[in-house]
Residue frames relative to the residue before (quaternion, step in Angstrom):
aa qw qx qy qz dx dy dz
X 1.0000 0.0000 0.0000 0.0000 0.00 0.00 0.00
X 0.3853 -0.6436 0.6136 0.2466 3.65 -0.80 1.39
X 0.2354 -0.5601 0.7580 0.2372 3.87 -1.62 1.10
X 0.0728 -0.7642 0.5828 0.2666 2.85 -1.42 0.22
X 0.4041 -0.7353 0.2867 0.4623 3.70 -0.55 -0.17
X 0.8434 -0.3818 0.2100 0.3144 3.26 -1.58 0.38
X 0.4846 0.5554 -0.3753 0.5620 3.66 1.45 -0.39
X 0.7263 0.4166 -0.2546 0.4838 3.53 0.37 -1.25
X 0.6259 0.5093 -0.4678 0.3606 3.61 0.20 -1.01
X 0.6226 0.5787 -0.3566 0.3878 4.26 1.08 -0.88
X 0.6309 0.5257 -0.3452 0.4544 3.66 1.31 -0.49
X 0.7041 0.2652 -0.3112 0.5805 3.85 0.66 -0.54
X 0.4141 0.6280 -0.6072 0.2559 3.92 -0.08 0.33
X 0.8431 0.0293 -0.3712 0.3880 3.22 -1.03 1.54
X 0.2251 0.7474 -0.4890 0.3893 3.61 1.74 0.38
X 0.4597 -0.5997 0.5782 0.3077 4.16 -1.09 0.89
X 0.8071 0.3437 -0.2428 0.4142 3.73 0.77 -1.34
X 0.5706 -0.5835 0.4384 0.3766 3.32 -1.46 0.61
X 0.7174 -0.4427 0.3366 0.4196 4.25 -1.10 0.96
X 0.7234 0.5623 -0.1933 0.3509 2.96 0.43 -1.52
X 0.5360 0.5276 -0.2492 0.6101 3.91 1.34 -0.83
X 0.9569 0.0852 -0.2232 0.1653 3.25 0.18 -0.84
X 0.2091 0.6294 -0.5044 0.5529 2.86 2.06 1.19
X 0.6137 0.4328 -0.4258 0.5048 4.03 0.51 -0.62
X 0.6917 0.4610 -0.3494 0.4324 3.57 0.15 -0.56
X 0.7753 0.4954 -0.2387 0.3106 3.19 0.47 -1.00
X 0.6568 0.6063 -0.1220 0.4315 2.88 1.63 -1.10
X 0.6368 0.5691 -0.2306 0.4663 3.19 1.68 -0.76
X 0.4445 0.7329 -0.2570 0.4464 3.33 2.04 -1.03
X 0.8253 0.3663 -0.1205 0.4125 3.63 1.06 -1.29
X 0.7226 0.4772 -0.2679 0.4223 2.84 0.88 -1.34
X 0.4979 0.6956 -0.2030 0.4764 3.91 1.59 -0.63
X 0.0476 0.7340 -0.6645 -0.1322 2.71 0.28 -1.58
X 0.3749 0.6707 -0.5549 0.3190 3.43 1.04 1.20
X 0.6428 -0.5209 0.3843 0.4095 3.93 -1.13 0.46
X 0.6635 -0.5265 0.3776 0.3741 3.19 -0.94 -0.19
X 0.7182 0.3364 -0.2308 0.5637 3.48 1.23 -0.70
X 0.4903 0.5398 -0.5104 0.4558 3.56 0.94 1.16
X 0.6592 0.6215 -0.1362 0.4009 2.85 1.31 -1.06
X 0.4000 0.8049 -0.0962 0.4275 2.84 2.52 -1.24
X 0.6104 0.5828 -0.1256 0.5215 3.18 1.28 -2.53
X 0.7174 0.5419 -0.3359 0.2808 3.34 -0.06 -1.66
X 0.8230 0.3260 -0.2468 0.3943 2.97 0.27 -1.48
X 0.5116 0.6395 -0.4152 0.3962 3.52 0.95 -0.19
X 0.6636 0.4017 -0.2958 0.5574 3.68 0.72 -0.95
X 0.6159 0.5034 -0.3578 0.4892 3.87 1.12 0.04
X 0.4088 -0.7029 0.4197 0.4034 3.60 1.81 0.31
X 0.5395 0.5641 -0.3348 0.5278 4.07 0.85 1.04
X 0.1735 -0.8607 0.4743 -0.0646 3.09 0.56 2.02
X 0.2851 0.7737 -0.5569 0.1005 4.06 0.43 0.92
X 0.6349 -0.5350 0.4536 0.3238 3.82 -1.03 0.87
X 0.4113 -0.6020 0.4541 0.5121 3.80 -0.74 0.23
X 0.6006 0.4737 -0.3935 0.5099 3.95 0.81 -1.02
X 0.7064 0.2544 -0.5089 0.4211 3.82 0.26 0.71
X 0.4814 0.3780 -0.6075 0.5063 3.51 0.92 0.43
X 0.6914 0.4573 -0.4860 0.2768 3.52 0.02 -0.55
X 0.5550 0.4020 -0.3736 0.6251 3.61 1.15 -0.58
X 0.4804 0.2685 -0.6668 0.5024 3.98 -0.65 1.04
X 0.6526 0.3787 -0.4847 0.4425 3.32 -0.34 -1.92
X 0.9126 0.2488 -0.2983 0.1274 3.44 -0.82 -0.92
X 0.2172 0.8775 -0.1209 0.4102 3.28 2.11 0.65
X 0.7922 0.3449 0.3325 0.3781 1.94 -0.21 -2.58
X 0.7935 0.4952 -0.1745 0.3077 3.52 0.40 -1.55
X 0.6265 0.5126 -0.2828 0.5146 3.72 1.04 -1.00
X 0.5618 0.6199 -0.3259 0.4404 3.51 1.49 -0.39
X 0.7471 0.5347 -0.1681 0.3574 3.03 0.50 -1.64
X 0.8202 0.4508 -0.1345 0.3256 3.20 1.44 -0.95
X 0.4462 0.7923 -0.0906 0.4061 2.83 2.39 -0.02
X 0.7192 0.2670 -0.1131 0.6314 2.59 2.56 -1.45
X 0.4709 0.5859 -0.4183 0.5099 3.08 1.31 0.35
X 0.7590 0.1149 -0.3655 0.5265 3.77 0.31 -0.32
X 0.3378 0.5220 -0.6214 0.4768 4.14 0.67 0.93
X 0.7986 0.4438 -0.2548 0.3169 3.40 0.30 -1.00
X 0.7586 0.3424 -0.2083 0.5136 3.41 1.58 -0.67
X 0.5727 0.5654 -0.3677 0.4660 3.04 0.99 0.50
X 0.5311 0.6184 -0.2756 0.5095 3.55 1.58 -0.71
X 0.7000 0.4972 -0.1809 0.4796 3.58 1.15 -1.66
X 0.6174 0.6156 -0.2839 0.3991 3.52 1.43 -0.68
X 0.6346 0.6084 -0.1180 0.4617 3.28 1.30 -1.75
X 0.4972 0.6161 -0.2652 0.5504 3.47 1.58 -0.86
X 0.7729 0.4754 -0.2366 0.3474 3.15 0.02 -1.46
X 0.7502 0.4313 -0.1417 0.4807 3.22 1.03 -1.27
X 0.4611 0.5722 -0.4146 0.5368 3.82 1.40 -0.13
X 0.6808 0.6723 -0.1454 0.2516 3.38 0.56 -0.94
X 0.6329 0.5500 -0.2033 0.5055 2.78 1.81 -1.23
């Protein structure tokens, strides 16, 4: 089971699916580059019945987030690297 932290835990409050689902989904949406109703499949055979128009509502959620702290985070680790030198 994925902890997550207390910042994050404020973005999925009142959401039916558990965070962790709909980071997997979402993630699978990008990194894939698979449609929404593949993404649709997946999680079904993962026993997680979600409409494709509710993967599309994460991705369009969910994503501009994800990528906001992802390139905060890789840029910070970069800037390090390069301070160092």
């Amino acid at each position: 089971m994925l902890i997550l932290a207390s910042s994050v835990c404020g973005l999925f409050k009142w959401r039916q699916f558990e965070p962790e689902m709909i980071l997997l989904a979402v993630g699978w949406y990008l990194r894939f580059s698979l449609s929404y109703r593949d993404a649709e499949e997946l999680l079904a055979e993962r026993g997680l019945h979600a409409d494709h128009v509710t993967v599309w509502r994460w991705v369009q959620r969910y994503a501009p987030e994800m990528e906001r702290r992802l390139r905060s985070r890789h840029f910070s680790k970069v800037f390090t690297v390069f301070a160092s030198l």
